[in-house]
C-alpha positions in Angstrom: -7.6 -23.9 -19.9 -10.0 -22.3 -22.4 -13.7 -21.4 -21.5 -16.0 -20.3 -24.0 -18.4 -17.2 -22.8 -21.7 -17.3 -24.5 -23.5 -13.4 -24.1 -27.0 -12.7 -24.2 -28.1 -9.2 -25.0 -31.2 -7.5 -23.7 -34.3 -7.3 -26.0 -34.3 -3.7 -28.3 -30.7 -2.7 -26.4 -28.9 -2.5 -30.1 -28.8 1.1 -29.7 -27.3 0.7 -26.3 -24.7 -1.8 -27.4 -23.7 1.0 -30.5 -23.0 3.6 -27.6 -20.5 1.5 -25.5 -19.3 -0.8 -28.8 -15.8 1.2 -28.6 -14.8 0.5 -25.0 -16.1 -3.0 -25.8 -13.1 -2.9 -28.3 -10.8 -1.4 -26.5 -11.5 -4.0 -23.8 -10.6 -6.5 -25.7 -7.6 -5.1 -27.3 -6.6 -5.0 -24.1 -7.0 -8.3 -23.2 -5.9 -9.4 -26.3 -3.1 -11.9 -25.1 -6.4 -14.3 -23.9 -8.9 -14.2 -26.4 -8.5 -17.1 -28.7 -11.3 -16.2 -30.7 -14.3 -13.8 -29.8 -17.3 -11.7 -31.7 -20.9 -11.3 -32.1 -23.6 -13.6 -32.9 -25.4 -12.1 -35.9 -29.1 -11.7 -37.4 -29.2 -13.7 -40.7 -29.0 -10.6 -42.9 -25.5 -9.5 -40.7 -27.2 -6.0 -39.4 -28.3 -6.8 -35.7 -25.9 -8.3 -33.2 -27.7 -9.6 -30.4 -24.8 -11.6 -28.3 -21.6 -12.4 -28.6 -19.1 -15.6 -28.1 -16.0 -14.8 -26.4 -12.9 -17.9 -26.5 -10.9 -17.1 -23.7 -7.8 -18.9 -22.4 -7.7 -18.6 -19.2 -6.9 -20.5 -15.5 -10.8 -21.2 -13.9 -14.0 -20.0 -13.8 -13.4 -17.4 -11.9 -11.4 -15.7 -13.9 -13.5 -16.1 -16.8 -16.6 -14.4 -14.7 -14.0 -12.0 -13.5 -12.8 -11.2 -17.3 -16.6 -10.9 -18.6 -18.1 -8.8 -15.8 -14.9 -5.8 -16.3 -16.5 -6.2 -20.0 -18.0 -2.8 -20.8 -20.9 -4.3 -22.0 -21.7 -6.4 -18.5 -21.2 -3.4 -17.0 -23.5 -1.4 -18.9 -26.0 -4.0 -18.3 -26.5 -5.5 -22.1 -26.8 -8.7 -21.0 -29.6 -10.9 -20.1 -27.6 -14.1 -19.8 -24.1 -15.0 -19.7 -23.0 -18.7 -19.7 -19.6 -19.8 -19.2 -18.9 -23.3 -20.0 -15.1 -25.1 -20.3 -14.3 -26.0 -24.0 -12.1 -28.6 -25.5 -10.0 -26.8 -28.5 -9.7 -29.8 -30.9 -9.6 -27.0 -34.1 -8.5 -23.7 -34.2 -7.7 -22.0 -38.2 -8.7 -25.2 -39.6 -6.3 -27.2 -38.5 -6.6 -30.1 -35.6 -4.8 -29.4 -32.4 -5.3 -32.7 -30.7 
C-alpha cells in the first residue's frame, strides 16, 4: 500500500543536508525495490532544497516511519517535520493506473 512521506528540513541546514546528501543516496539505492518515486522539493530558481517527497510502497505506517527514520537525513536531524499520509496511485509515468 503506498504512503507518501512529505520531509521538512530545518531552517539554514542546506549545508548540513550537502554533508550527509551521499548516504541519503546510498540509502535509497538501497531501498530502491520500494520507492515509487522520491526527491527534493526545490526553491523556484532549483538551487536550495529544503524537503523532500518520498513515494514508498510499502505494508503500514509503521514501516513507512520505520523506513524514514533509518533515513540518513532523520538521523542526522534535518528534519523539522515529517508527515506520512496513505496515497491513492491513480497515475504514475503519465499513464492512469486505476
Amino acid at each position: 500500500m503506498p504512503f507518501l512521506i512529505e520531509t521538512f528540513d530545518k531552517p539554514d541546514r542546506h549545508a548540513l543536508r550537502l554533508e550527509v546528501r551521499q548516504d541519503h543516496l546510498d540509502y535509497l539505492n538501497a531501498n530502491v525495490n520500494i520507492l515509487l518515486a522520491c526527491g527534493a522539493k526545490l526553491s523556484d530558481d532549483g538551487k536550495t532544497a529544503s524537503g523532500g517527497i518520498y513515494l514508498v510502497d510499502l505494508d503500514n505506517r509503521e514501516e513507512a516511519e520505520r523506513f524514514i527514520e533509518a533515513d540518513p537525513f532523520h538521523q542526522a536531524a534535518l528534519f523539522t517535520e515529517v508527515k506520512i499520509v496513505r496515497w491513492r496511485q491513480a497515475y504514475l509515468n503519465r499513464k492512469n493506473t486505476l
